[in-house]
N, C-alpha and C positions, 0 to 999 in steps of 0.2 A: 504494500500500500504506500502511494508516495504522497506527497504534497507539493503542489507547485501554485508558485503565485507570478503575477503579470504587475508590473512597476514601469512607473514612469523612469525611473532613474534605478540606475544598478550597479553594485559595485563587485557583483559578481559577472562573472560568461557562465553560465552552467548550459546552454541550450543555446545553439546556432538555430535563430529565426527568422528569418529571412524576412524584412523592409515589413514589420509588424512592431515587435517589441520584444525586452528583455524578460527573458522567463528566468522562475532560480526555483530550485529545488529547494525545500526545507526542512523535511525530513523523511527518513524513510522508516517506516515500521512493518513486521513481521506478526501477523497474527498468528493467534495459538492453532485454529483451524483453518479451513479453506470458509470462505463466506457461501451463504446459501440465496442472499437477498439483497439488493441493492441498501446501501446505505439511506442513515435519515439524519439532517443535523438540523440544530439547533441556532449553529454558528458558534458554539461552545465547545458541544462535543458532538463526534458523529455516533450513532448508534447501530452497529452491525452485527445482524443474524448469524450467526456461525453452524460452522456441521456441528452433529451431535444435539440439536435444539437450545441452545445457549445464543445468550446476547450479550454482546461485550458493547460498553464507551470506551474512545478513544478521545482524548483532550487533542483538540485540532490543533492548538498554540503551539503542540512539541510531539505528538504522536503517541503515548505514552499513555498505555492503556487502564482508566478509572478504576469499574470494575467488569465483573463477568456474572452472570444469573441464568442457573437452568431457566430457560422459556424459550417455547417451540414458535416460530414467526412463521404464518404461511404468505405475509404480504412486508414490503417494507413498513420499518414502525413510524408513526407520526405523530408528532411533537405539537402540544398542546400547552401554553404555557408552563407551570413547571412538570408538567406529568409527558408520560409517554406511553401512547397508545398503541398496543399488540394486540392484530389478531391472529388466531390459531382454534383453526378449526369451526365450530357453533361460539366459540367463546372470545370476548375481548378482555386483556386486562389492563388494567391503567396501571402505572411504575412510578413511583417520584424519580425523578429522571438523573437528580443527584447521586442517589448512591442503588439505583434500579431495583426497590423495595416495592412488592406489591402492594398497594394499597386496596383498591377492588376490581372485581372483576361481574363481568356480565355475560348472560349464556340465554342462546338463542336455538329456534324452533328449527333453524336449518345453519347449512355451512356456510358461512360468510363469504362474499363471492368477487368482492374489490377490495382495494384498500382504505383505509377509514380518512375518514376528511375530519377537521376539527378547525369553527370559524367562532369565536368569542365565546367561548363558551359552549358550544353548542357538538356533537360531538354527532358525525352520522354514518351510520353502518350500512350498507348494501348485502344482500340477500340470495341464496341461488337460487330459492323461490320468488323472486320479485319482488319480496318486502325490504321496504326503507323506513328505517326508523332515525329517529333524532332522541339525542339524551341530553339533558343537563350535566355538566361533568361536573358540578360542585354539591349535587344529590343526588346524580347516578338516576331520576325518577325520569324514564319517557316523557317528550316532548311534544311527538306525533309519530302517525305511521302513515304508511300510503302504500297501498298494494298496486305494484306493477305488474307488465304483462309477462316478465321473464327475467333470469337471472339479471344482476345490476354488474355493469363494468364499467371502471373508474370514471367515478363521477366529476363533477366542475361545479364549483361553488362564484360566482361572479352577480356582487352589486345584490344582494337577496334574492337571489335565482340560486336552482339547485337543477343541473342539467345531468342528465341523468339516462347513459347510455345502457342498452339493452342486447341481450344475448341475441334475440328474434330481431335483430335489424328498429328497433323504435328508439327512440329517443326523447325523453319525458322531459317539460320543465314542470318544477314544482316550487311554491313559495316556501321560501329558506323558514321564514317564522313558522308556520300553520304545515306545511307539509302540502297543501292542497294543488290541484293538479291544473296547471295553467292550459295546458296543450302537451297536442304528442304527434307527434311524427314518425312515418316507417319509412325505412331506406331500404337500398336494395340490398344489401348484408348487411353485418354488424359493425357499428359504430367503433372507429379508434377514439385515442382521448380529444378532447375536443379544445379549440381556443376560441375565446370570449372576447368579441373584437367591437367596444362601439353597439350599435344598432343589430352586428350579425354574431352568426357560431359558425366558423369553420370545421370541418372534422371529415377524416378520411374516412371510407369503407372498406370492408372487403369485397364487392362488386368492382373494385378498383376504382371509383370516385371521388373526387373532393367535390363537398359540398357546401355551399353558403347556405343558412338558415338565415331566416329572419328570427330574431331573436324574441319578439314582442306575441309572435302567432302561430312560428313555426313551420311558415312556409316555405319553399325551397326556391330561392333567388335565382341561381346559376346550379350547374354542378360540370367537372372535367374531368374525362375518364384519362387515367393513367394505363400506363403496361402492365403496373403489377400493384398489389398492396402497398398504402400509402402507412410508413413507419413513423410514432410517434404524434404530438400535436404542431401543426402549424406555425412558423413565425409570423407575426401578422405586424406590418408599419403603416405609418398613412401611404404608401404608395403598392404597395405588392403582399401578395400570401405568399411564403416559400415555405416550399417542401421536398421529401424525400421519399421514394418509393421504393421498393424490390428490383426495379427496373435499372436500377442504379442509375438514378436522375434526380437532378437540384433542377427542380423549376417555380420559376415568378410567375403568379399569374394578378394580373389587375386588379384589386380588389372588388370595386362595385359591379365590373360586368362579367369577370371568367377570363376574358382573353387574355392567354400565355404569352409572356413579357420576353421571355429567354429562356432556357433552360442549357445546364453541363452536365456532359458526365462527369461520374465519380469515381474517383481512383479504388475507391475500395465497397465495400457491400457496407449499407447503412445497419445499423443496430437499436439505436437508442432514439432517432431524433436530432433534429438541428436545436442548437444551446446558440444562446445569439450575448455578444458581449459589444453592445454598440455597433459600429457598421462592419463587426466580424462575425461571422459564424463558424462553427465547430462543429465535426462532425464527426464522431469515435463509430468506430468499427471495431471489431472482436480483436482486430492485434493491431499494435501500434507500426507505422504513428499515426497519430489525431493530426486529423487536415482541416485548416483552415479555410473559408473561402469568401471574398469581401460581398458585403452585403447588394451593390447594387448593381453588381453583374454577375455573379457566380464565378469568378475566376478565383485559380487558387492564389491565397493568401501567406501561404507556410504549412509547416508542419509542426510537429511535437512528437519529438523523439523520446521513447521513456526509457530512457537509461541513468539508470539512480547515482547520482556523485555519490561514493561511497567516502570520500572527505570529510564528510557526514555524519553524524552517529547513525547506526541503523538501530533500531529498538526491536528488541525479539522480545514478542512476553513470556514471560516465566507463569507456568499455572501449579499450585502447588500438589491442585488432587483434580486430573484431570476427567471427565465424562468416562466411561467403558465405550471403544469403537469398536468396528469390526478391525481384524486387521489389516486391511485396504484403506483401513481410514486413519491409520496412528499417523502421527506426526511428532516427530523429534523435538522437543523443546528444551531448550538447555540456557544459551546465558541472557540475559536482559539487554545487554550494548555490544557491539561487534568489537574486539581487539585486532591489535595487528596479526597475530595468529589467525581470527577465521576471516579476516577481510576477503581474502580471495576467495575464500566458499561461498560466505554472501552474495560477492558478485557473481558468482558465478549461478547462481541458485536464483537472482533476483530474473536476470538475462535470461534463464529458462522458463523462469515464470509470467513473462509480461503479455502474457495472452488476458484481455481486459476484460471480470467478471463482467461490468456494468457499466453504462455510461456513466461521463465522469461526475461528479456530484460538486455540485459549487457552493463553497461556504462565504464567498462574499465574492460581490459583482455590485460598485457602485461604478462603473465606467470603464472603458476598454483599457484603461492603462491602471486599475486596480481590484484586481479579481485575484480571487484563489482557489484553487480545486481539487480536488481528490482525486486519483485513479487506485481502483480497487481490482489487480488481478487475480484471476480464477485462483491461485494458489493462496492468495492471502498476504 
């Protein structure tokens, strides 16, 4: 797991970037497991699912792992002011996120079927029977429910809407307060995640469509069929939607009317979704490097090479009574800080490892010349 930040000014070279900006490594840490789940941060600490059902914090500031708690994640967890929301399985549990103590938990009539959203207070779970419920997180007492027409997949909270994509191709808005059912819409497959732009909702299918919704009734403005599945949600500016397909294509298309502005190919198979850092976009694929490409042509911008300065301290955690694995699953853990003795194992181990569990997870983005991000490979 590495961390790399984006600076105006640097007093290191750690990463050749070509006519973008100074990248620096800051540290590199070694989890005790392989991760099962995309990271969740807070901007504090990130919070990641491990093999074995265990959730480890990791302090972003130096890598250096808080702590670790048997609990099973079947979605990434979400951070809710101080708590931290897990689901697993019919049941969610809330954690004080400080030292990952359960405080309560909640159990449901089916298995949980997204990941949990959490907007003031308010805390809402999705269902793989179609129920959507809302909780109060400071009484844990239902708030509302609303029966959908099929499983719920990752929902979109925007402005007191609660949009709310469907297994059978629908896509529901519903009022964030009351739960109640403003409109619903059917597409031709099933809804990717969706972005919340203004007046409309953009959001891919798997019909291979992107589609402009009218945000207010639910009717369908435009839609552009692509080559293949359209991966992740849309970047959306006052001038262009950009996206990314299976097709291995970045394209602009207009915003109010559909017509396609440009499109590039991509050097590599998309995974995660375009991450947009001012007039730069990012686009991680399963192995490094992460390519850049400038916002208002699609041309490439640079890369990001993940090869960890081991100058470094590397942080290995130490567990002192670790889970029971299979043994295909043990993992060697031994000192906390890399010496000059296993330096070269490290690298050598890091370089084999840099296949990227999950796109990269950004713990601060106030402008293109001040971001930091995480990359989490498969090995940990």
């Amino acid at each position: 797991m590495l961390t790399l930040t984006v600076a105006a000014q640097s007093q290191r070279e750690e990463v050749s970037l070509p006519s973008i900006f100074p990248l620096n490594h800051e540290w590199v840490s070694i989890l005790p497991f392989p991760p099962t789940q995309a990271p969740a941060t807070d901007g504090a600490y990130l919070y990641i699912p491990l093999r074995g059902d265990l959730l480890a914090a990791v302090f972003v500031a130096d890598g250096i792992m808080q702590w670790l708690v048997d609990q099973p994640a079947d979605f990434p967890p979400t951070v809710g002011g101080q708590l931290l929301f897990v689901a697993d399985d019919r049941r969610v549990h809330a954690l004080w996120s400080t030292f990952g103590i359960e405080l309560w938990q909640l159990t449901f009539s089916a298995p949980i079927s997204s990941p949990l959203l959490w907007e003031s207070g308010l805390l809402i779970v999705g269902l793989a029977n179609g129920e959507v419920l809302a909780y109060d997180t400071q009484t844990q007492r239902p708030v509302w429910k609303q029966q959908l027409s099929a499983g719920v997949l990752l929902p979109t909270i925007d402005d007191g809407r609660l949009f709310v994509p469907q297994a059978d191709g629908h896509i529901s808005s519903l009022d964030l307060a009351t739960g109640s059912l403003l409109w619903e819409r059917e597409l031709g497959g099933a809804p990717t995640r969706i972005r919340a732009y203004h007046d409309r909702l953009y959001v891919g299918s798997t019909d291979n469509f992107l589609y402009a919704i009218d945000r207010r009734d639910g009717r369908i403005r435009w839609r552009w069929r692509t080559g293949a599945d359209i991966i992740g949600a849309p970047v959306v500016t006052s001038e262009a939607i950009l996206f990314v397909s299976l097709d291995n294509q970045l394209r602009a298309l207009a915003g109010r009317t559909g017509v396609q502005l440009w499109k590039q190919r991509l050097p590599t198979r998309p995974v995660g979704g375009l991450i947009q850092f001012g007039e730069i976009l990012m686009l991680p694929g399963r192995t490094p490097p992460v390519h850049l490409f400038y916002l208002d042509n699609g041309e490439l911008a640079g890369q990001i090479l993940v090869d960890a300065d081991l100058t470094l301290p590397v942080i290995r955690v130490e567990v002192d009574q670790a889970p029971e694995l299979e043994d295909d699953q043990a993992t060697d853990i031994e000192a906390d800080q890399a010496t000059d003795e296993n330096t070269n194992d490290l690298s050598e181990q890091i370089s084999a490892n840099v296949e990227l569990a999950f796109p990269p997870t950004v713990v601060r983005a106030n402008d293109v010349d001040d971001v930091a991000f995480v990359l989490v490979t498969a090995a940990g």
